[in-house]
Steps between C-alpha positions, in 0.01 A plus 500: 500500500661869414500814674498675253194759432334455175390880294131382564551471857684862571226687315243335634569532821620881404180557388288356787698770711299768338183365674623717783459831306191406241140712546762775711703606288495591156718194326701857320617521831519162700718380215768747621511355863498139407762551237740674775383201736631275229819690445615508896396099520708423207819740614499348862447126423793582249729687805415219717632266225827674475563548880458110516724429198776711650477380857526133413836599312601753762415356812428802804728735339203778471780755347565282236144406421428869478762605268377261250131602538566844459657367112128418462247636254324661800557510831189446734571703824444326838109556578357540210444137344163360520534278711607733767202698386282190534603422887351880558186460298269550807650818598277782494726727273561205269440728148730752670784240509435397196597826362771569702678157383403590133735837529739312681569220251484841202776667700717237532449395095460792378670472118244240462194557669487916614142633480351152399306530838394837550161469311398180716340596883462196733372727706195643348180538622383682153556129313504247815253620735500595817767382746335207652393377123814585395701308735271225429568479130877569499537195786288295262718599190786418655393158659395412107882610396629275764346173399725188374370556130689881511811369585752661238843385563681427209537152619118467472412751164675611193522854478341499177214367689475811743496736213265320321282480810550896568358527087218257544388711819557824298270348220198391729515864672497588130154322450339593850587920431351513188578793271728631763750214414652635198684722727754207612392176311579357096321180457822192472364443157538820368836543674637175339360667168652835569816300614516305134447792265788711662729200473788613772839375449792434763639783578200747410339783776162491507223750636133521598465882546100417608628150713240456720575248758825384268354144352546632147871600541527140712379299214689724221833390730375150467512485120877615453577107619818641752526757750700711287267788440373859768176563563359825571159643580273799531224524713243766626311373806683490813355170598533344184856596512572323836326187333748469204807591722370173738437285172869624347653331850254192481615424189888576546516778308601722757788712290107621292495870463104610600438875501200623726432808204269665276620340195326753269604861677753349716689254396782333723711268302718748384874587430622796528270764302327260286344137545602173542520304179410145515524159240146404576194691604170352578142617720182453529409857560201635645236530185385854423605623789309889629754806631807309398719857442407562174567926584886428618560262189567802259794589760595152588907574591534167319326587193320141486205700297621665206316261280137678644356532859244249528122580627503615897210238554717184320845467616560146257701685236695660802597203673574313104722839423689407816569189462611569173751806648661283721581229231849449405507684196526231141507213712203513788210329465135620688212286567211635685127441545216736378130566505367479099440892492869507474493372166254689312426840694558808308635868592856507712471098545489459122774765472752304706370168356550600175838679607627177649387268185690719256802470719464129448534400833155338562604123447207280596095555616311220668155482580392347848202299594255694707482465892835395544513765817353525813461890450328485135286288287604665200787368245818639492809513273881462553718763292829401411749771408930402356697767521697287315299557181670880518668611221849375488437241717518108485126447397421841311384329168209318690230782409161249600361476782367160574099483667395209714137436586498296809180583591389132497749382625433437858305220738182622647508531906226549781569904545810551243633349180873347458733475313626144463947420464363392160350795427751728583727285305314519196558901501839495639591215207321790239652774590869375548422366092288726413287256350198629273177230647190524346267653663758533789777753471606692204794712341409866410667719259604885643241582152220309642501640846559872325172404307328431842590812640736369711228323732633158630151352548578102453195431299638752196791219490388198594185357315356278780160475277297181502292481241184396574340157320302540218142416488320303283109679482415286291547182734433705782177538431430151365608417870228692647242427265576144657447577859237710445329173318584314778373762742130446368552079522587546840185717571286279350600226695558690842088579418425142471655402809326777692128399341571142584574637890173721483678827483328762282701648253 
C-alpha cells in the first residue's frame, strides 16, 4: 500500500475545505483565504521536511542545521508554520495571529513573497463575521487543513501535484464567482491552446501583461519542454496579484517576474526609459474593457499608440497594441484572446486593424466555440501576430494570414463547453502547416482581405455552408397523398369499432 497522495485526493479534500466559507462569503473572496491556507500548509509540511532531512544527517548540531536551511528557497520563521498556528486555533485572537504570522513569513522572504499577503485579512469581521463566528470558521478551516489527506511533504506529493491542486481550486472559484472570474481565471483548455499557437522555445522570455492568477504563463513555461526560458507577468488587481506570486512558488518558478501595475497607463516591466521586450507574448485580456485610459494614450511616454487610440469604452485594441510594443521586434510572436467585435468593428478599431494587417504582422485568426468561459457565453477568437513577418525579417514573404474556424470543435459540458487534447491538436497541427481544410481553415490573400475592408470576420474566409438536401415535390407529395389515404381507412374502421361498442359517432 503507498503513501503517496493521488491529484484526486488533494483537490478533493482542498475543495471540501471551502464548506467552511460557502453561503458567507462571496466565493470572489473565500477563494483568496483558502488559497493562502493552501500556500502556508504546503510551505510548512515542506520546512518540516527539510528540518528532518538535515537533522538525520546532522545529528543535534542546530548551527549546522540552520546554515543549510537558510540555503533554502524560503525560510519559514519559528512561529509561523501551521501547525504552530493549529495548536492555537481556540484562541480568541486566532485571525489576529494569523495575520501576524503571514507578515512574518513576508519579512523574512521577502524577494519572493513581499506584498503577496497584504490584500488577505484573517482578521475580518467585514468577510468572516463577527468574532465568535469568526473564530469558529477559521478553527474549522484549519482543522480541515490538518487532516491526513493534506499532508504535503514531498515524500507524500509531487510538487506538480500541489500546483495543479492550487489551479484546480483557482478553476472551481472560477465557476462559483461567475462573471467576476475573468479577473484571475483562463480556462486549462484555452491556456493549452494559447500555450500551442505561441510555440515558446528554450531559451525564450515570455509575458502575460493581463496574467491573472499566472496559469497561462505556467502552462506557456510548460510547452518550451526544459526550464530554460523567464517568465514575466502583469497584473492589475492586488489580490489577483498575490494569487499568481503564490502559484509562481507552487510551481517552482520562483525566479517569475509578476508586476502588481496598470499595464495600460502604467506599465512596470520596464528598462530604463522604454519597455521590456520579450520572445513571446500571450493574454487573455479583459474583453471590451470601460475607462481603460484611453485620454493618457495620446501621451503614453512609451508611445505604444501611434497606430490610433482605441475607443475609451473598449480597451481590446489597447491591450493587442501592447502586446505587440513589447514584442521583440522581427522575431516576437503575440497570441492573445478576443471578443468577435475585435474583428469587424469600424472607426479607430478598424484603423489600427487595418494598420496592423498592412504591416503584415497579423499571422493567424481562430474562431472559438461559444461558452468556453465562465464569464461569457459568447464565442471568442485568438489573434496571432509574427513580428517576424516584418520587413527584412526571416518570414517577411509570408503575406496570408491563415483563418481557423474552431467553432465546432469542442465537447458539450453541463454549464461550459471544452475543448478536447484532440481538438486543440487539430488547430495547433493547422496552424504550425498552415493547412487549407475544407470547410475548416483557410489561406487569405492581403487582396482578398483589402476587398473585405479589412474586417477579419471568419465566415468571409471560411465557407462552413451546408447545403441543405434537395427535395423531391413531386414524391413528396405522392407521400402524403398516401397517408392522407390511409388517414380515411383508419377512420372508417376506428367508426366501426365504436358502432359495434354502442358509441355514437
Amino acid at each position: 500500500m503507498t503513501d503517496q497522495l493521488t491529484q484526486q485526493q488533494i483537490n478533493q479534500t482542498a475543495w471540501a475545505a471551502c464548506d467552511t466559507f460557502r453561503g458567507v462569503v462571496d466565493a470572489g473572496q473565500y477563494k483568496d483565504y483558502i488559497l493562502v491556507m493552501l500556500f502556508l500548509k504546503y510551505i510548512s509540511d515542506l520546512w518540516n521536511d527539510h528540518i528532518e532531512t538535515y537533522r538525520a544527517r546532522y545529528g543535534d548540531d542546530e548551527a549546522r542545521i540552520r546554515r543549510r536551511l537558510e540555503r533554502e528557497r524560503f525560510v519559514l520563521p519559528e512561529g509561523t508554520s501551521f501547525y504552530e498556528l493549529y495548536e492555537r486555533r481556540n484562541e480568541a485572537n486566532i485571525g489576529e495571529l494569523i495575520n501576524v504570522a503571514l507578515e512574518e513569513i513576508e519579512d523574512a522572504n521577502r524577494t519572493k513573497l513581499e506584498g503577496v499577503f497584504r490584500n488577505i485579512d484573517f482578521n475580518s469581521e467585514a468577510n468572516l463575521g463577527r468574532v465568535k463566528d469568526r473564530n469558529r470558521r477559521l478553527k474549522n478551516l484549519l482543522e480541515d487543513f490538518a487532516k491526513p489527506a493534506l499532508n504535503l511533504r514531498p515524500s507524500r506529493v509531487d510538487e506538480d501535484i500541489i500546483g495543479e491542486c492550487y489551479i484546480y481550486l483557482i478553476s472551481r472559484f472560477a465557476s462559483d464567482a461567475g462573471k467576476k472570474a475573468g479577473e484571475f481565471y483562463t480556462p486549462a483548455a484555452v491556456s493549452r491552446l494559447l500555450a500551442g499557437l505561441a510555440a515558446p522555445q528554450p531559451g525564450d522570455t515570455i509575458c502575460d501583461p493581463a496574467c491573472g492568477s499566472g496559469s497561462l504563463l505556467i502552462r506557456a513555461a510548460e510547452q518550451v519542454g526544459s526550464d530554460n526560458f523567464a517568465l514575466y507577468g502583469q497584473e492589475v488587481n492586488g489580490a489577483t496579484w498575490a494569487l499568481a506570486r503564490m502559484n509562481m512558488f507552487l510551481h517552482a518558478k520562483d525566479a517569475a517576474r509578476i508586476e502588481w501595475c496598470d499595464t495600460l497607463n502604467s506599465p512596470a516591466l520596464i528598462e530604463g526609459d522604454h519597455l521590456m521586450k520579450f520572445d513571446i507574448v500571450v493574454a487573455n485580456p479583459p474583453f471590451s474593457l470601460d475607462k481603460w485610459g484611453a485620454e493618457n494614450a495620446p501621451k503614453d511616454q512609451y508611445e505604444r499608440f501611434w497606430r490610433g487610440v482605441p475607443p475609451k469604452s473598449k480597451g481590446d485594441y489597447g491591450f493587442i497594441t501592447h502586446m505587440i510594443e513589447v514584442a521583440k521586434r522581427h522575431s516576437g510572436r503575440v497570441a492573445v484572446i478576443v471578443p468577435h467585435g475585435v474583428l469587424f468593428r469600424g472607426g479607430a478599431e478598424g484603423r489600427i486593424r487595418q494598420a496592423l494587417i498592412k504591416e503584415n504582422l497579423l499571422d493567424t485568426v481562430v474562431g472559438l466555440p461559444a461558452n468556453l468561459f465562465t464569464t461569457t457565453g459568447i464565442p471568442v477568437a485568438v489573434l496571432v501576430f509574427d513580428r517576424s513577418r516584418e520587413e527584412d525579417s526571416q518570414n517577411a514573404a509570408r503575406k496570408d494570414v491563415l483563418f481557423i474556424d474552431a467553432s465546432k470543435e469542442f465537447t458539450p459540458g453541463k454549464t461550459q463547453n471544452v475543448m478536447d487534447e484532440a481538438h486543440i491538436a487539430k488547430v495547433v497541427e493547422t496552424f504550425r502547416t498552415r493547412a487549407v481544410i475544407e470547410k475548416y481553415s483557410y489561406l487569405a490573400s492581403p487582396g482578398e482581405i483589402a476587398e473585405n475592408d479589412f474586417n477579419l470576420n471568419i465566415p468571409r474566409y471560411v465557407d462552413t455552408f451546408e447545403p441543405e438536401e434537395e427535395i423531391d415535390v413531386a414524391a413528396l407529395q405522392k407521400e402524403i397523398d398516401q397517408i392522407e389515404t390511409e388517414l380515411v381507412e383508419v377512420r372508417g374502421r376506428m367508426r366501426g369499432y365504436l358502432k359495434e361498442l354502442g358509441v355514437e359517432v
